[in-house]
N, CA, C and O of each residue as an XYZ file, in Angstrom:
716
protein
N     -48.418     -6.577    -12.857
C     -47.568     -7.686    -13.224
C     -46.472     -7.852    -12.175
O     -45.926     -6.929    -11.570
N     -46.261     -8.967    -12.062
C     -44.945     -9.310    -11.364
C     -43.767     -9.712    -11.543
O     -43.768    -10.219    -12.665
N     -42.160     -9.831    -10.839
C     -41.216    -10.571    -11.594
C     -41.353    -11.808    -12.354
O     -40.633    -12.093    -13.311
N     -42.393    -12.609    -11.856
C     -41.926    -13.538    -12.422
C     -42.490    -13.535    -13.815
O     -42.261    -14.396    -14.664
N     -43.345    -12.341    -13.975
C     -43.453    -12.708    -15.634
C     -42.372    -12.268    -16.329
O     -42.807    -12.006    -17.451
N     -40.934    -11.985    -16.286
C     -39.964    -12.241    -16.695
C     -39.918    -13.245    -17.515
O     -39.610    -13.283    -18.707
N     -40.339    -14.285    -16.587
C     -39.841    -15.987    -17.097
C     -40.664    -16.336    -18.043
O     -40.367    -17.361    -18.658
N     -41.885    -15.622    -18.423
C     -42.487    -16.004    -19.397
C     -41.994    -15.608    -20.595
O     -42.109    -16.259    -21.633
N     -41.504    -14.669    -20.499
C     -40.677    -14.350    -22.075
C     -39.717    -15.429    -22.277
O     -38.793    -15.722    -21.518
N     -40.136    -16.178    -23.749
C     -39.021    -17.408    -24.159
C     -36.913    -17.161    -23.615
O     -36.052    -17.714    -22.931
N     -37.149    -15.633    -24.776
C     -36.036    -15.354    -24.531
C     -35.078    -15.868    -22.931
O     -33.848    -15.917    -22.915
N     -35.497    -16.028    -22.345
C     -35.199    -15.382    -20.750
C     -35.098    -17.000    -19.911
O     -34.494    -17.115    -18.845
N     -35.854    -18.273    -20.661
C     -35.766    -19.783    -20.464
C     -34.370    -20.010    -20.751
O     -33.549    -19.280    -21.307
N     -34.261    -21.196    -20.249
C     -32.962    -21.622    -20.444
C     -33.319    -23.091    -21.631
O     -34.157    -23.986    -21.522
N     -32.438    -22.865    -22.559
C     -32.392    -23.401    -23.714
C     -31.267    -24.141    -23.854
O     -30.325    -23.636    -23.244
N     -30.961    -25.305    -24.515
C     -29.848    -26.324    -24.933
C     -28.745    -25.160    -25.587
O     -28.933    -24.430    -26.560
N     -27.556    -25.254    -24.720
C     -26.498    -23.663    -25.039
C     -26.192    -22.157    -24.666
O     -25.252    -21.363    -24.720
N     -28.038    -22.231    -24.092
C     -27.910    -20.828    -23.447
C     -27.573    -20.789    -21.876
O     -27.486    -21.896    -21.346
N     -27.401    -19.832    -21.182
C     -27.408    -19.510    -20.053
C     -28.714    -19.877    -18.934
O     -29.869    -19.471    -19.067
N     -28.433    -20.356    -18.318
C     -29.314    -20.486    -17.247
C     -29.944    -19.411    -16.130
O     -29.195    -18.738    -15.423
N     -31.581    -19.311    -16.036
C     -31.808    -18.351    -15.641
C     -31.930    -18.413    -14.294
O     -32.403    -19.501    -13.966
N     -31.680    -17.633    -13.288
C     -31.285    -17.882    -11.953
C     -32.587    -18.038    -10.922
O     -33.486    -17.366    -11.426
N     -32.896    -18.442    -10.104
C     -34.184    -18.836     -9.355
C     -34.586    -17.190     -9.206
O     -33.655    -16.389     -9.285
N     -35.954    -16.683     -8.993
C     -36.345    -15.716     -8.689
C     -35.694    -14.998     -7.774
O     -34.941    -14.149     -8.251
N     -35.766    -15.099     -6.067
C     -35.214    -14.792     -5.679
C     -33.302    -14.211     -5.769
O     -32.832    -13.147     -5.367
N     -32.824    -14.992     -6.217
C     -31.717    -14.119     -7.479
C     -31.369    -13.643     -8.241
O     -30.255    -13.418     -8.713
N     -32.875    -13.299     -8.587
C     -32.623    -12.659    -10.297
C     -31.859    -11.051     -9.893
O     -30.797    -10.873    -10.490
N     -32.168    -10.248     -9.238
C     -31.447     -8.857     -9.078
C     -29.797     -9.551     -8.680
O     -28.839     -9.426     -9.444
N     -29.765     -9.909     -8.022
C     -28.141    -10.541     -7.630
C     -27.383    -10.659     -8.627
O     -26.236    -10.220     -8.547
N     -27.920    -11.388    -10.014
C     -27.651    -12.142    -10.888
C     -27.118    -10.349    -12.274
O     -26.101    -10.129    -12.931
N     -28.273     -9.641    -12.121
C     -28.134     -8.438    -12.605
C     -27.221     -7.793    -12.218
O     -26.612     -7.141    -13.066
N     -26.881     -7.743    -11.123
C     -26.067     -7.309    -10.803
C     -24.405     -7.326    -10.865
O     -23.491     -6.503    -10.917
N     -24.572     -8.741    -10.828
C     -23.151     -9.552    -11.285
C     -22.853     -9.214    -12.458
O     -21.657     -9.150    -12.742
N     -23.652     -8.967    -13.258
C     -23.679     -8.643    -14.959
C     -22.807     -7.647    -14.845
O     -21.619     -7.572    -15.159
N     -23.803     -6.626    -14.186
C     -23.139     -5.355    -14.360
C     -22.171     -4.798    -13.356
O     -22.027     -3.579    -13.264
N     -21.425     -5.733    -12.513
C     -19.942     -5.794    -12.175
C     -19.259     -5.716    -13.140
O     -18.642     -4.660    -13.281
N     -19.109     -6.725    -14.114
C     -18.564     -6.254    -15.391
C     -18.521     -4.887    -16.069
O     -17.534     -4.882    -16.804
N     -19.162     -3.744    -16.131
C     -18.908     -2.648    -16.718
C     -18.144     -1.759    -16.109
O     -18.175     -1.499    -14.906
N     -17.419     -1.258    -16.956
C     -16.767     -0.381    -16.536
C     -16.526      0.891    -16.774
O     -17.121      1.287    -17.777
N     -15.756      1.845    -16.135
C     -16.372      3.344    -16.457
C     -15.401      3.208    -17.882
O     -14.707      2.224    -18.139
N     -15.561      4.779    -18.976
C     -14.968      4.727    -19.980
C     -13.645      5.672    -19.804
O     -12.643      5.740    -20.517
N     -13.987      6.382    -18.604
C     -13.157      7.327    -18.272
C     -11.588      6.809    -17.512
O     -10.431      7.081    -17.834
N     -12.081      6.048    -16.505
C     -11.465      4.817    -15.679
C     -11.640      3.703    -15.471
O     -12.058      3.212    -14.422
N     -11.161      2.832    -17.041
C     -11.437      1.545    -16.982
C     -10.804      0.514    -15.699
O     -11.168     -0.646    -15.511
N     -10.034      1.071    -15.095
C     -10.076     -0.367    -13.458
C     -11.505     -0.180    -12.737
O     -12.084     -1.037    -12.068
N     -11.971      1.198    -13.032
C     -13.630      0.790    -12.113
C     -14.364      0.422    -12.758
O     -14.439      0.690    -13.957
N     -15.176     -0.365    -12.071
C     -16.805     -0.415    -12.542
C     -17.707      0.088    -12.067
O     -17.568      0.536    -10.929
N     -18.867      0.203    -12.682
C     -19.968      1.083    -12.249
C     -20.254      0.805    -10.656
O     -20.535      1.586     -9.747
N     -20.032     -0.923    -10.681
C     -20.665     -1.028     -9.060
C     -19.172     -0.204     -7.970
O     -19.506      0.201     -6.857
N     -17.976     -0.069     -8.305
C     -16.732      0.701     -7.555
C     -17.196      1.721     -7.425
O     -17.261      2.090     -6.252
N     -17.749      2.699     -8.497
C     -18.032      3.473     -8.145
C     -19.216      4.111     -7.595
O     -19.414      5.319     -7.465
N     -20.220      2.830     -7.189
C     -21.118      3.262     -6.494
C     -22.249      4.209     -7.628
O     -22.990      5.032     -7.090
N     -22.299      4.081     -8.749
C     -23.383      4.654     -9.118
C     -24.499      4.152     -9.691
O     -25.179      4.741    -10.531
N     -24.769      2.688     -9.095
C     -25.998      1.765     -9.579
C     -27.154      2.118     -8.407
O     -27.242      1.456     -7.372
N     -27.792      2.953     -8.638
C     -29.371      2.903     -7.444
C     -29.625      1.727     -7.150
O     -29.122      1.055     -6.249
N     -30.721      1.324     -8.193
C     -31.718      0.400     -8.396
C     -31.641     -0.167     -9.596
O     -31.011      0.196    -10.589
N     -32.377     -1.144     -9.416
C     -32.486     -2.356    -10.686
C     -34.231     -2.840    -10.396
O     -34.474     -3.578     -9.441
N     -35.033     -2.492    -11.041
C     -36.259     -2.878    -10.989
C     -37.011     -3.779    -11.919
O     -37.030     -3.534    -13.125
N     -37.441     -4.494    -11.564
C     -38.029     -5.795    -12.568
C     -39.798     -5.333    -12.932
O     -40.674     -5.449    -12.075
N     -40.057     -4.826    -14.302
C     -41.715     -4.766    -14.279
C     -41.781     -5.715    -15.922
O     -41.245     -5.682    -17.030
N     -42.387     -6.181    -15.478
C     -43.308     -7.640    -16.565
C     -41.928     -8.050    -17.357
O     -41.207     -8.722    -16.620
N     -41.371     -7.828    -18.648
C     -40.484     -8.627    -19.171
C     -39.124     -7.543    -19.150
O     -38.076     -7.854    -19.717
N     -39.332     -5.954    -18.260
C     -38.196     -5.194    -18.512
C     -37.705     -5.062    -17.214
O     -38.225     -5.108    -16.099
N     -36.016     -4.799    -17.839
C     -35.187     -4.790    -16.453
C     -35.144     -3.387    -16.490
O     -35.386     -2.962    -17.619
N     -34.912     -2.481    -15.615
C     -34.473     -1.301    -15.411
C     -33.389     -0.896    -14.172
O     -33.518     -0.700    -12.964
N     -32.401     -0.880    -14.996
C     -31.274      0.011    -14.150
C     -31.394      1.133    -13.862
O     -31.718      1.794    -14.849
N     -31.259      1.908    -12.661
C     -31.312      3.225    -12.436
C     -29.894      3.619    -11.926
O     -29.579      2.882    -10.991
N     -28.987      4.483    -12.212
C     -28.056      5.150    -12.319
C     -28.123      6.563    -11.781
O     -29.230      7.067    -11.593
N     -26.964      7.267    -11.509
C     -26.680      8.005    -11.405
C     -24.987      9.165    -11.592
O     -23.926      8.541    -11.554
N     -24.954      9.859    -11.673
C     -23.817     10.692    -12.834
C     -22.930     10.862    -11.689
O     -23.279     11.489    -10.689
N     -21.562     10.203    -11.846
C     -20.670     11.251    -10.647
C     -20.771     12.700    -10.515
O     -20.736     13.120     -9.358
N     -20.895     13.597    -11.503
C     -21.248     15.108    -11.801
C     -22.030     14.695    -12.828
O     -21.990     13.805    -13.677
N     -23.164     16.089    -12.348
C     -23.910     16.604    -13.341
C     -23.155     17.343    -14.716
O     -22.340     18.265    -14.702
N     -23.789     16.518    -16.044
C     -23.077     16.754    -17.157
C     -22.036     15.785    -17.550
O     -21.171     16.013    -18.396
N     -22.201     14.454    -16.741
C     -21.006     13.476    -16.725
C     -20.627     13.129    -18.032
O     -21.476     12.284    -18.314
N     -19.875     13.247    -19.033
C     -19.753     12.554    -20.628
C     -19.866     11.413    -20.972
O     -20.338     10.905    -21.990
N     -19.233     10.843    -19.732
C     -19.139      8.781    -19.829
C     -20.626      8.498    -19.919
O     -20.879      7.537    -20.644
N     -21.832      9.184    -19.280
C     -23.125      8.938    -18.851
C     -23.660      7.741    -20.276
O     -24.031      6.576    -20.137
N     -23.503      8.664    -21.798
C     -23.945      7.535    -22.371
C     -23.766      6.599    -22.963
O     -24.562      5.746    -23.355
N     -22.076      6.739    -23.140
C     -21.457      5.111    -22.761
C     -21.580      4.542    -21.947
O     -21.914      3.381    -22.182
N     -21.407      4.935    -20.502
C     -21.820      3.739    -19.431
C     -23.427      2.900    -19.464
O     -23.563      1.723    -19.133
N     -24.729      3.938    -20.012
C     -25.421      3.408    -20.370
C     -25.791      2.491    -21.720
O     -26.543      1.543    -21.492
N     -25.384      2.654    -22.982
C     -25.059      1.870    -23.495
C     -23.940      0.265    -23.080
O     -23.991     -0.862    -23.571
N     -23.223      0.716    -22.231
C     -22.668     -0.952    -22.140
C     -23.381     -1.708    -20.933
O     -23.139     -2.841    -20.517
N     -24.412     -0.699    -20.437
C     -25.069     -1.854    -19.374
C     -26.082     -2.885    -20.677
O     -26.258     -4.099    -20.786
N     -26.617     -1.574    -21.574
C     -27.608     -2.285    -22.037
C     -26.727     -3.907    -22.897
O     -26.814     -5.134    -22.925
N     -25.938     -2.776    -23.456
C     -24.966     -4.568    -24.266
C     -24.561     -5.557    -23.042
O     -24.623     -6.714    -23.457
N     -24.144     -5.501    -21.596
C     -23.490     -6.363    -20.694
C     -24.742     -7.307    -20.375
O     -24.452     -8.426    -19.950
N     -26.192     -6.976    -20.536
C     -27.335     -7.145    -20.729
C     -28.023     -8.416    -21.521
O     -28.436     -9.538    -21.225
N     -27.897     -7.503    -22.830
C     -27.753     -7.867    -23.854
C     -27.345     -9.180    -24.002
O     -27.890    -10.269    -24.182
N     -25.893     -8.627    -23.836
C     -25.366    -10.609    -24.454
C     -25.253    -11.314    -23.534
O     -24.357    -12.158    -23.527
N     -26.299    -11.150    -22.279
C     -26.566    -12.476    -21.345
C     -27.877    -12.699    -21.836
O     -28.308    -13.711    -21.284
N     -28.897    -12.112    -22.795
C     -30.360    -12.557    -23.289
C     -31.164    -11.855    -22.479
O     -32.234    -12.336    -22.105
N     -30.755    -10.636    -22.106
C     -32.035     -9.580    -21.401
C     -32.175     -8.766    -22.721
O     -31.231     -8.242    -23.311
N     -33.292     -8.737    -23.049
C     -33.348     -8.128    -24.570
C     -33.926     -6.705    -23.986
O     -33.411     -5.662    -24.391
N     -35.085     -6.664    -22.957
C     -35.649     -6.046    -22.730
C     -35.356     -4.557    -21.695
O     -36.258     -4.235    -20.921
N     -34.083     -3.724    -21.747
C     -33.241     -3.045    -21.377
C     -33.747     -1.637    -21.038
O     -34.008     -0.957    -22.030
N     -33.931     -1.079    -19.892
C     -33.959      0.262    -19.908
C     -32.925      1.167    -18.786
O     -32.742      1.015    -17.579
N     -32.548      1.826    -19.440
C     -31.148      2.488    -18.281
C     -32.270      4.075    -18.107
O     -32.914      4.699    -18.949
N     -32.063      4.288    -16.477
C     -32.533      5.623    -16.190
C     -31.478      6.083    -15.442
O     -30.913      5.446    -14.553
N     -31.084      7.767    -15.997
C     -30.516      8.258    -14.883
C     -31.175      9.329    -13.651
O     -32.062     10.179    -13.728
N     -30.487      8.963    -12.730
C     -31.394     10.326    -11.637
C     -30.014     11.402    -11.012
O     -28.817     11.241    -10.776
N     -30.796     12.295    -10.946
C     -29.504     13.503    -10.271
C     -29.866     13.614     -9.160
O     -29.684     14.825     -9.031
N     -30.359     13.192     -7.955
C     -30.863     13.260     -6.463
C     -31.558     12.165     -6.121
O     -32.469     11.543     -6.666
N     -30.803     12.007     -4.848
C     -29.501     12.502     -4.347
C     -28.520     12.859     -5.208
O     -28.634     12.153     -6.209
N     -27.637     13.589     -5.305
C     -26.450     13.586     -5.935
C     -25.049     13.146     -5.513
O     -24.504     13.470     -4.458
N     -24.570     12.422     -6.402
C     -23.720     11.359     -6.157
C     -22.763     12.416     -5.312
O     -22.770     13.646     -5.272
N     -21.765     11.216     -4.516
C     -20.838     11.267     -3.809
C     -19.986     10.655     -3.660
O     -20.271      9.500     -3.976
N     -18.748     10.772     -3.247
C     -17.684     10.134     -3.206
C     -17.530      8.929     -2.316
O     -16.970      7.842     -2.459
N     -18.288      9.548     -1.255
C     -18.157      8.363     -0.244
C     -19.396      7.346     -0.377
O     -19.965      6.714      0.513
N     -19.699      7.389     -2.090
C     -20.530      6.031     -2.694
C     -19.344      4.926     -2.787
O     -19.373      3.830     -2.227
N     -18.561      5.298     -3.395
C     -17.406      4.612     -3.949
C     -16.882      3.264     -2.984
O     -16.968      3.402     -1.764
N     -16.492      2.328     -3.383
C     -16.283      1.365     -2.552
C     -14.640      1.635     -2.485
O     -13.798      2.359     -3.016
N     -14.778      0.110     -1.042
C     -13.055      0.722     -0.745
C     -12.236      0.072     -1.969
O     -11.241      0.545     -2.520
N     -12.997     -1.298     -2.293
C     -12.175     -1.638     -3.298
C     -11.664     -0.729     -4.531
O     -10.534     -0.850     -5.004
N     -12.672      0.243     -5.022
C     -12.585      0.948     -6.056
C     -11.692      2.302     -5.237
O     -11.353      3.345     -5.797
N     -11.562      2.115     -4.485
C     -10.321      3.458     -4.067
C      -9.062      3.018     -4.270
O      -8.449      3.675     -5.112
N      -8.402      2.012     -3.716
C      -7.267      0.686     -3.604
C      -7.335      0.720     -5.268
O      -6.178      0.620     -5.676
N      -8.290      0.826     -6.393
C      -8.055      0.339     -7.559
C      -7.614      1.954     -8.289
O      -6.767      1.975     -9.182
N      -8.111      2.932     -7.926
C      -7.699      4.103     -7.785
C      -6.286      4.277     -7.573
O      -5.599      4.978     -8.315
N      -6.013      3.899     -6.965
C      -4.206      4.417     -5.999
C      -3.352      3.330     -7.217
O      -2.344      3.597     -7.872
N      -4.181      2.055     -7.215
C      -3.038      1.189     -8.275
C      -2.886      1.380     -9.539
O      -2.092      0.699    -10.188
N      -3.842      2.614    -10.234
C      -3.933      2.969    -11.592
C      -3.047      4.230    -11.529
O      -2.487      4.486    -12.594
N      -2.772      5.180    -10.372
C      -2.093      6.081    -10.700
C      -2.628      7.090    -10.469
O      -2.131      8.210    -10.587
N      -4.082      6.731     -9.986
C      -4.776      8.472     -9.453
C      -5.106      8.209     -7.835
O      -5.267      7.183     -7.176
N      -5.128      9.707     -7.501
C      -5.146      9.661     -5.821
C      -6.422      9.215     -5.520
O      -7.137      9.731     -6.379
N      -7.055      8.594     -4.837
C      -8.689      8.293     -4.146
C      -8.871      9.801     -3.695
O      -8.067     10.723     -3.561
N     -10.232      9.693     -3.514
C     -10.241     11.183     -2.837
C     -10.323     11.227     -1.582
O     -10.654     10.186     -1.014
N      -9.992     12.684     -0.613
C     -10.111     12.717      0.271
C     -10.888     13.484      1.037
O     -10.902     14.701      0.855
N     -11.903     12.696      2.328
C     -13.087     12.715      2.454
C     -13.070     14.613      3.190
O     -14.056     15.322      2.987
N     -12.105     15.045      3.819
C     -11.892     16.345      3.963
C     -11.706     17.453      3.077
O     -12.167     18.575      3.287
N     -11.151     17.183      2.267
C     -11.301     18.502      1.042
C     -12.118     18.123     -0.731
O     -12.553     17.098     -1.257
N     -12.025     19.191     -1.049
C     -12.656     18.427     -2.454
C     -11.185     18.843     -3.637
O     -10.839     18.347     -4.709
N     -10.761     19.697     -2.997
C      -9.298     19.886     -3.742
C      -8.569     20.562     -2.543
O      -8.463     21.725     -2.154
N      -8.094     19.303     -2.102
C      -6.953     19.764     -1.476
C      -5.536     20.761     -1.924
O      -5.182     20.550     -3.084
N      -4.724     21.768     -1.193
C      -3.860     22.502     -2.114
C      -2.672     21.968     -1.722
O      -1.789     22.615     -2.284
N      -2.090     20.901     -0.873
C      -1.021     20.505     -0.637
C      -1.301     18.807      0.092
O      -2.507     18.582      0.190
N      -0.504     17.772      0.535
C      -0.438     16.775      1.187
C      -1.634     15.803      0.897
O      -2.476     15.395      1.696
N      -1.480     15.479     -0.694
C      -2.420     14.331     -1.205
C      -1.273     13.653     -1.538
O      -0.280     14.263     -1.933
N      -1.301     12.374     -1.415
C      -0.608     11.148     -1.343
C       0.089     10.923     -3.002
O      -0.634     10.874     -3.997
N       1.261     10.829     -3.044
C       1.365     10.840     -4.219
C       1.424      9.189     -4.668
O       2.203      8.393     -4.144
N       0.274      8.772     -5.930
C       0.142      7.686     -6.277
C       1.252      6.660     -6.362
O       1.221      5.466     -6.063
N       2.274      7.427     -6.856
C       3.636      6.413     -7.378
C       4.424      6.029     -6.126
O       4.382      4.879     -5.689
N       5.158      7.016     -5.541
C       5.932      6.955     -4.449
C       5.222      7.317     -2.905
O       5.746      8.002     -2.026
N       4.123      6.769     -2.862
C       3.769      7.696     -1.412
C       3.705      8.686     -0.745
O       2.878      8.902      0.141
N       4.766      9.544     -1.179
C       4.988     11.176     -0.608
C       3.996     11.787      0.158
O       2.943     11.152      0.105
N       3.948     12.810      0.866
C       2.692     13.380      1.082
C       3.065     14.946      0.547
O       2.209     15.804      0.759
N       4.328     15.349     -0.146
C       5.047     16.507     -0.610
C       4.624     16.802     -1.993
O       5.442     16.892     -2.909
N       3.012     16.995     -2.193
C       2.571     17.160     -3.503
C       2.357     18.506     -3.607
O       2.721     19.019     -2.549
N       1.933     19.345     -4.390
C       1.568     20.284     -5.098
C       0.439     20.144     -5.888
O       0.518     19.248     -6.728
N      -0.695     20.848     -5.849
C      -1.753     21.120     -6.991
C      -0.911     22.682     -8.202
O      -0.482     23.832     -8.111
N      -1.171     21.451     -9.321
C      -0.969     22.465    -10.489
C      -2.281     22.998    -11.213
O      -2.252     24.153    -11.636
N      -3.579     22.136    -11.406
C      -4.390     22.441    -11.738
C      -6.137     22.363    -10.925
O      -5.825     21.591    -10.018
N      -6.708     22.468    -10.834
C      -8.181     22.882    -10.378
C      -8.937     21.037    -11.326
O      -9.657     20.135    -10.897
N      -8.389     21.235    -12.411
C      -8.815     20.509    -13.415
C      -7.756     19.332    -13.869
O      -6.577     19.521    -14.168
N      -8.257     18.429    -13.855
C      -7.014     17.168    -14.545
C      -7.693     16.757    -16.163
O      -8.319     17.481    -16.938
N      -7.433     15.830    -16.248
C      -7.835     15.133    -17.378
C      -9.381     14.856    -17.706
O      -9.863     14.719    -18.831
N     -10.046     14.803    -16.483
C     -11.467     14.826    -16.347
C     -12.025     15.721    -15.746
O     -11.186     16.140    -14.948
N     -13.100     16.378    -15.619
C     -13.495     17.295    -14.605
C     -14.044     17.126    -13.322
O     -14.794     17.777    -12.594
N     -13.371     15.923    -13.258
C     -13.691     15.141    -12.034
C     -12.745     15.056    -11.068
O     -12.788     14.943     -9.843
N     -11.636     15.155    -12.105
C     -10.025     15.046    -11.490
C      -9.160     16.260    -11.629
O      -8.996     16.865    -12.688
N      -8.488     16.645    -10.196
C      -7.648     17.623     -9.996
C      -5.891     17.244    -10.430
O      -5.595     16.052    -10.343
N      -5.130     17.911    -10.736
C      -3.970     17.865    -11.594
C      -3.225     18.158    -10.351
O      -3.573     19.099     -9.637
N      -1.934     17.192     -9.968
C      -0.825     17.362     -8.717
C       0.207     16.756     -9.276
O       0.059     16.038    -10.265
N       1.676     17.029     -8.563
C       2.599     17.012     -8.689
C       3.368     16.621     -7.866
O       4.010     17.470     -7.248
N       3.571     15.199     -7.574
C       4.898     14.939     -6.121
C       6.251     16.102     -6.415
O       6.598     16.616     -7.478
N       6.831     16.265     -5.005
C       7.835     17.173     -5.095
C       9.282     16.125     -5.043
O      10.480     16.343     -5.222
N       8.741     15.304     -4.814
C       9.764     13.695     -4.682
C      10.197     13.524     -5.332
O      11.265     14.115     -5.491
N       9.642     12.330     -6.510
C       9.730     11.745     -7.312
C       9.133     12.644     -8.696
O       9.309     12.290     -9.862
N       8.686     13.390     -8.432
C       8.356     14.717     -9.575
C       7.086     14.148    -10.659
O       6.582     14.884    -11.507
N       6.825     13.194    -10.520
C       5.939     12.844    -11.238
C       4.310     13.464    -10.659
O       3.736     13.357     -9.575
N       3.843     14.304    -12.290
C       2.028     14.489    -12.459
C       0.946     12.877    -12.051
O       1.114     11.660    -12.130
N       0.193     13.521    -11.749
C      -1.009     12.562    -11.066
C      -1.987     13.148    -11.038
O      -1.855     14.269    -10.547
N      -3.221     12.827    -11.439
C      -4.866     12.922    -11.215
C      -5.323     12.472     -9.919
O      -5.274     11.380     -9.353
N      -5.846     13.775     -9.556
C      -6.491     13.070     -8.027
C      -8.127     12.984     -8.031
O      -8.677     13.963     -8.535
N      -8.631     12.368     -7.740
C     -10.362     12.332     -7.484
C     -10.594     12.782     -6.865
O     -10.501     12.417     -5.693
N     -11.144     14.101     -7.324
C     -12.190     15.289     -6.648
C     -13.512     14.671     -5.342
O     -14.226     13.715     -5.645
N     -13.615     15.155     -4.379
C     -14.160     14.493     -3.251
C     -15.357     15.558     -3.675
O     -15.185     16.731     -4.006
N     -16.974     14.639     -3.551
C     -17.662     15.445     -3.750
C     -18.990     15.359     -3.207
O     -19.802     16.261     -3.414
């Protein structure tokens, strides 16, 4: 079978009210745009596409399939983020939904887009940095710039994120573990 038997499923026509379905050649584009919209549960300023963990999107007869992948193995968000692709999906009239995840390659930091780093720094956590994976001193402190930080913890709020301390402005910050 091919994409375009997509279009044979009613659902998926464009109907008086519904959404319009995008020429073939755009249909992944179009998926994609969808799922710009989601966002992580952990760090709602990103979305899945910021953070770089959308593989593939494969079209076979009337199902879409997203393929994914976990910032860390054991990620918690994993099946919320898959559940809201399937709903972001969903309520555009893709009924036909399958989310896969893969662990290899294993994700990395320098998936992450720049935008989603810049959205990083404006929420209050450090981007990571591409030289250490926990740095023990001179990570940027989110609020005031500093480079006079301190690591207090190994572990922040996520296990994704390391726990620091400007010596400045004294304010705690989550930094993103480089990985």
């Amino acid at each position: 079978m091919q994409e375009s038997d997509l279009y044979k499923n009613k659902s998926n026509i464009e109907q008086p009210g519904s959404l319009k379905v995008p020429p073939l050649e755009g249909f992944r584009e179009a998926i994609r745009q969808i799922l710009d919209s989601v966002t992580d549960p952990e760090i709602p300023v990103l979305t899945i596409a910021d953070l770089g963990i959308i593989r593939d999107i494969k079209i076979n007869d009337d199902r879409i399939e997203v393929i994914i992948t976990p910032t860390y193995n054991g990620c918690p968000a994993m099946d919320m983020i898959s559940m809201n692709i399937k709903m972001a999906l969903l309520e555009q009239g893709y009924k036909n939904v399958k989310v896969t995840s893969v662990l290899s390659p294993a994700w990395t930091t320098d998936w992450m887009t720049e935008d989603g780093k810049r959205k990083l720094k404006e929420y209050g956590i450090a981007a990571p940095d591409k030289k250490f994976s926990i740095p023990k001193d001179g990570v940027e402190c989110p609020q005031c710039h500093s480079a006079n930080t301190r690591l207090i913890s190994e572990f922040g709020s996520t296990a994704c994120k390391a726990l620091y301390q400007c010596n400045d402005c004294k304010e705690p910050f989550d930094y993103f573990k480089c990985h």
